[in-house]
N, C-alpha and C positions, 0 to 999 in steps of 0.2 A: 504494500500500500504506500502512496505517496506522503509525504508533510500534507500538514495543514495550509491551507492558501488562505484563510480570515483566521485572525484572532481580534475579540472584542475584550477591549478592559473595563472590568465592572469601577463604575464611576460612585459608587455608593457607600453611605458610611457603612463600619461592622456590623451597624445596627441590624442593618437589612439582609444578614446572616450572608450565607455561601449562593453565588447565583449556581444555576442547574447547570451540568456537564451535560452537554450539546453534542452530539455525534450523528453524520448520518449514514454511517456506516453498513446499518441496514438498507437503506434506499427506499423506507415503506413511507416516513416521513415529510411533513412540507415543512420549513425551517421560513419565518419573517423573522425583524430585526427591526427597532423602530428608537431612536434617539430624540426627544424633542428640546428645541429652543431653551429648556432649563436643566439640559445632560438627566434627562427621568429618560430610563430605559427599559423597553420592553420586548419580552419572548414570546413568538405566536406560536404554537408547536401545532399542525393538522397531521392524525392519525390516518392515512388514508386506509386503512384496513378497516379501524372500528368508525372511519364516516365523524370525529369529533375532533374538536378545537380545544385546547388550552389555552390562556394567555398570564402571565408571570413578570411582576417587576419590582425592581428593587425597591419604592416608593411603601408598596404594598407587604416587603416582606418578600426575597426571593422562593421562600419555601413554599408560600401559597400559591396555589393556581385558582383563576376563573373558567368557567366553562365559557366556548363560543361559541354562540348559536346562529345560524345566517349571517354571521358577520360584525356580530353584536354581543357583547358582554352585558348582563344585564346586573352583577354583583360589584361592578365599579365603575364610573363618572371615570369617562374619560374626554379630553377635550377636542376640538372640531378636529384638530390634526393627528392626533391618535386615533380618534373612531374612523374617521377616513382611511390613512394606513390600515386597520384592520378591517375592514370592509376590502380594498384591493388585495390584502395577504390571502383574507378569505377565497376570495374572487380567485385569485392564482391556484390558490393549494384546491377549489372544486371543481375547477373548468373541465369538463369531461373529457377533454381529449388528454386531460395529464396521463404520463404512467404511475405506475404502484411503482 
């Protein structure tokens, strides 16, 4: 296998515990990436086997995850350019022509 070609450095106090170790080593996954205008960052992880969305940030607490539903979080207020971002992640990681 090759090196990694992205490394992201978590921009957040300890507070916000360890963020998740990211791998897509399996290839079943869809991987977004979203930084905004105050260094808050966030993980969209799509399962495409089980059809489900996660979303994880360090604001929030790396350890927790929301669920994403259509493109939408409904367990956290996110702002016009976050929910945007995850509305196209979404849009990416369900287009039907993706592979598994």
């Amino acid at each position: 296998m090759s090196n990694p070609f992205l490394q992201i450095w978590n921009k957040h106090a300890k507070t916000a515990g360890e963020p998740p170790e990211i791998t897509n080593e399996t290839n079943t996954n869809y991987f977004g990436y979203f930084q905004n205008k105050h260094r808050d960052q966030w993980i969209f992880v799509y399962d495409r086997g089980e059809k489900t969305g996660e979303l994880r940030g360090g604001d929030i607490g790396w350890s927790k995850s929301r669920v994403v539903q259509d493109g939408k979080v409904r367990e956290q207020d996110l702002d016009d350019d976050e929910a945007a971002w995850l509305m196209a992640a979404w849009k990416a990681a369900t287009f039907p022509d993706v592979l598994p």
